[in-house]
C-alpha positions, 0 to 999 in steps of 0.5 A: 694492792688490795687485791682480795682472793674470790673476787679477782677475774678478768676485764675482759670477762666482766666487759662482755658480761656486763654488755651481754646483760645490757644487750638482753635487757634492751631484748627483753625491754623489746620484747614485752613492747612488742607483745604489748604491741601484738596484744593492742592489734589482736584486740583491735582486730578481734574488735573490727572482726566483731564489730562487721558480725553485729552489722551482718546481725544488724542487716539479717536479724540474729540467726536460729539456733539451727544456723549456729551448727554452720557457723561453728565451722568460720572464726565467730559463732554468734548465740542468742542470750535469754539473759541480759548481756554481761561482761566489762564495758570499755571507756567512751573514749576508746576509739571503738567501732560504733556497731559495738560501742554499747556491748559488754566484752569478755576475754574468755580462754586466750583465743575466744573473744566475745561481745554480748550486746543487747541489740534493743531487747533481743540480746546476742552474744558473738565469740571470735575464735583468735586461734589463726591469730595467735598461732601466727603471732607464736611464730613470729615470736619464736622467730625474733626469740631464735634471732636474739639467741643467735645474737646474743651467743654471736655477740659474746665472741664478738664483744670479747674480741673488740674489747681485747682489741681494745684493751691491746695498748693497756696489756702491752704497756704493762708487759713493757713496764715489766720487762723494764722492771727486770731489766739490771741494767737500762741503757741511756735511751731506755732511761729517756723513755722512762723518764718521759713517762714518769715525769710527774713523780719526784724525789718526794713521792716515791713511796706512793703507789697505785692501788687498783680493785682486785676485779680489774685483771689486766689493769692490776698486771699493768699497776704491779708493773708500775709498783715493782718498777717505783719499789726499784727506783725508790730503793736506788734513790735511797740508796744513792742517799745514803751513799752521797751521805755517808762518802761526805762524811766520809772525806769530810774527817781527812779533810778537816785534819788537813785543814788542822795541820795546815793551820798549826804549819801557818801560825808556828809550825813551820818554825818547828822541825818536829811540828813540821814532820808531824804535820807533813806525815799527818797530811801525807797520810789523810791524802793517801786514805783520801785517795783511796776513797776517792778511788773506791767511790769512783770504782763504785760509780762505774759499776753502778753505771756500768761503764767498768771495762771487764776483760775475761779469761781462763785464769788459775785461780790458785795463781792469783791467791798465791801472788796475793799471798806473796803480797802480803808477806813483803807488806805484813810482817805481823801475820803469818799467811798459810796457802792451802790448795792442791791442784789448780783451779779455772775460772773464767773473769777478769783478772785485776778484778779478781784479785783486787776481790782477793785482796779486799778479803785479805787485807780485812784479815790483816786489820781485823786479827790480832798480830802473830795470828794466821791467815789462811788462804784455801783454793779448791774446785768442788764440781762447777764451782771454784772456791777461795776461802780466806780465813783469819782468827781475828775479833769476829762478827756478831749475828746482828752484824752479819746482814749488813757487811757488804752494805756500803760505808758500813763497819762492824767496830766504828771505834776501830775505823781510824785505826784500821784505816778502812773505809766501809766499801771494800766488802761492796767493791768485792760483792761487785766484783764476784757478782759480774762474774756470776758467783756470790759470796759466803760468810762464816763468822762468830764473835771472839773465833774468827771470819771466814769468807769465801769467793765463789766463782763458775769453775772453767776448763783450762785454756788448753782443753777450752781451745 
């Protein structure tokens, strides 16, 4: 994802930020209509209050200016002008009062309003004082101003809660599709679900991703779920490829040789002793590494699904390493084996497994060391772990090779492969087999000196202080 650092922040924050503002431009958009509102009315009743002051003039004549001083004390004063009246003269088509429809307004000051008329020759000017008006529209203005504050700070907790109400499903799903992204394992109902919500991606578009803005917090949570768990299934994919490949190519070398002996045996060699017994042998012999094969594939398999029956225990590892060595002195006559250990070593695991590790280790050495050289199998217990070591003086590895040893079907010398025999999957079944019992292996190797490879497993108490 895109994700670029400075503008990443939450959903949640920028929904109720966007709906304060929204929420305060509508207020804002109702307060100018209202004080435009306010406005019109205080004009409208500065203008009737001015029109009833020029029909008292008009019944009563213009008041001395000895009068004035008693007015002072009401909302009008009315003055006589020795000028012509001055001010703006408002459009014909306003709907004013007829007693003010000819005079001249001006608004002087925000609560004096005035009207000069002429008043046929004896012009007078009346000035309304709005003070009470204006006060009494500032409070109700404070009013609707203290409730809009009140509503908008309210309303940002407010917002915050529905829209987390909301976008509930949305986090939730992310934190389910990142605890299936952790899972190792997935049971078959858990598959099921997972297929049903991911029907529309197929084999072809596993390397498609979602990208989301890096503004959107929860949603790119929820988007790197979703990607972590494609990565995953993508990599099994080709994984599963690769495997389905390489096991065909594999089976299909014996496969062919069987098929060419069978063809020498059809058309003259069952007349032939020698032909014969090379056929039969050759044919025996592809059978066998077929069977292995076969065997270490459907090894694989149920590891892969899970389905290898483990059987755990407290066992002496310098035990099993000393039966394999046993082993293999009846089998190889070629190499000579050294056992190195001390005292006994506890782990706790299954005790076919561990030893079919062992012996992949071991018979490694064998095909990978020159005959006359020695093999060394080391047990020791260094703190919590358990360690056993197996070392050889063969042909070594380079450091390009290193990383992809335990890769399936995968063989540092591919001219030697029919030689040796093996297969490529030995090195995987043993990681597996050291893996499920929680410990890892460690590689030492260099071209022309030898390997050593080291099973790390948790060290465990005898039986008899565990009981």
């Amino acid at each position: 994802m895109n994700a670029r650092p400075g503008k990443t922040g939450s959903i949640v924050g920028r929904l109720n930020a966007r709906l304060f503002l929204r929420l305060l431009g509508t207020f804002l958009l109702l307060d100018l209509l209202l004080a435009g509102l306010a406005g019109l009315g205080l004009f409208w009743h500065a203008e009737h209050r001015c029109a009833d002051v020029a029909a008292l003039v008009e019944e009563r004549g213009v008041p001395t200016r000895e009068a004035l001083a008693w007015m002072a004390a009401g909302d009008y004063t009315i003055v006589p002008l020795e000028r012509a009246p001055e001010g703006r003269l408002l459009p014909g088509w306003l709907p004013l009062p007829e007693e003010t429809a000819d005079g001249l307004r001006r608004w002087e000051a925000p609560a004096c309003y005035t009207v000069e008329l002429p008043n046929g020759g004896e012009p007078y000017a009346v000035a309304l004082d709005l003070t009470g008006a204006l006060r009494l529209l500032t409070a109700a203005a404070a009013v609707v101003a203290a409730a809009e504050l009140i509503f908008l700070l309210s309303g940002l907790l407010r917002n915050a809660s529905i829209i987390k109400k909301t976008l509930r499903p949305i986090q939730e799903l992310a934190a389910a599709a990142a605890r299936l992204n952790s899972m190792a394992h997935m049971s078959r109902q858990e598959l099921e679900a997972l297929a049903q919500e991911l029907d529309k991606i197929n084999a072809t578009h596993l390397d498609e991703r979602i990208d989301l803005p890096g503004t959107q917090k929860e949603l790119q949570a929820l988007a790197g779920a979703i990607n972590g768990m494609l990565d995953r299934i993508n990599a099994a994919y080709q994984s599963q490829m690769r495997f389905v490949s390489d096991a065909s190519h594999e089976l299909r070398t014996p496969i062919a040789v069987i098929q060419g002996y069978a063809n020498l045996l059809s058309r003259w060699g069952k007349d032939d002793p020698a032909v014969l017994r090379e056929s039969i042998e050759a044919i025996r012999s592809e059978a066998e590494s077929m069977k292995e094969l076969v065997e270490q594939l459907l090894f694989l398999a149920r590891g892969d699904n899970d389905t290898v029956r483990i059987e755990m225990e407290v066992l002496e590892l310098t035990a099993l390493a000393g039966e394999v060595v046993r082993e293999m002195e009846m089998i190889d006559r070629t190499h000579a084996f050294r056992a190195v250990w001390t005292e006994p070593v506890y782990l706790y695991g299954d005790a076919g497994l561990v030893k079919q590790a062992i012996r992949v280790l071991v018979d490694n050495s064998v095909k990978y060391s020159p005959g006359g050289g020695t093999i060394a199998l080391t047990v020791e217990g260094t703190g919590d772990e358990a360690r056993l070591s197996v070392r050889d003086q063969g042909q070594g590895m380079d450091a390009a090779s290193l990383p992809h040893i335990f890769d399936r079907f995968y063989r540092t010398d591919e001219s030697r492969a029919r030689q040796t025999g093996g297969t490529g999957l030995g090195l995987a079944i043993a990681r597996w087999i050291v893996e499920r019992h929680g410990g890892h292996i460690e590689v030492w190797s260099f071209a022309g000196v030898g390997t050593r490879m080291t099973l790390i497993f948790p060290r465990a108490a005898p039986a008899e202080e565990a009981e």
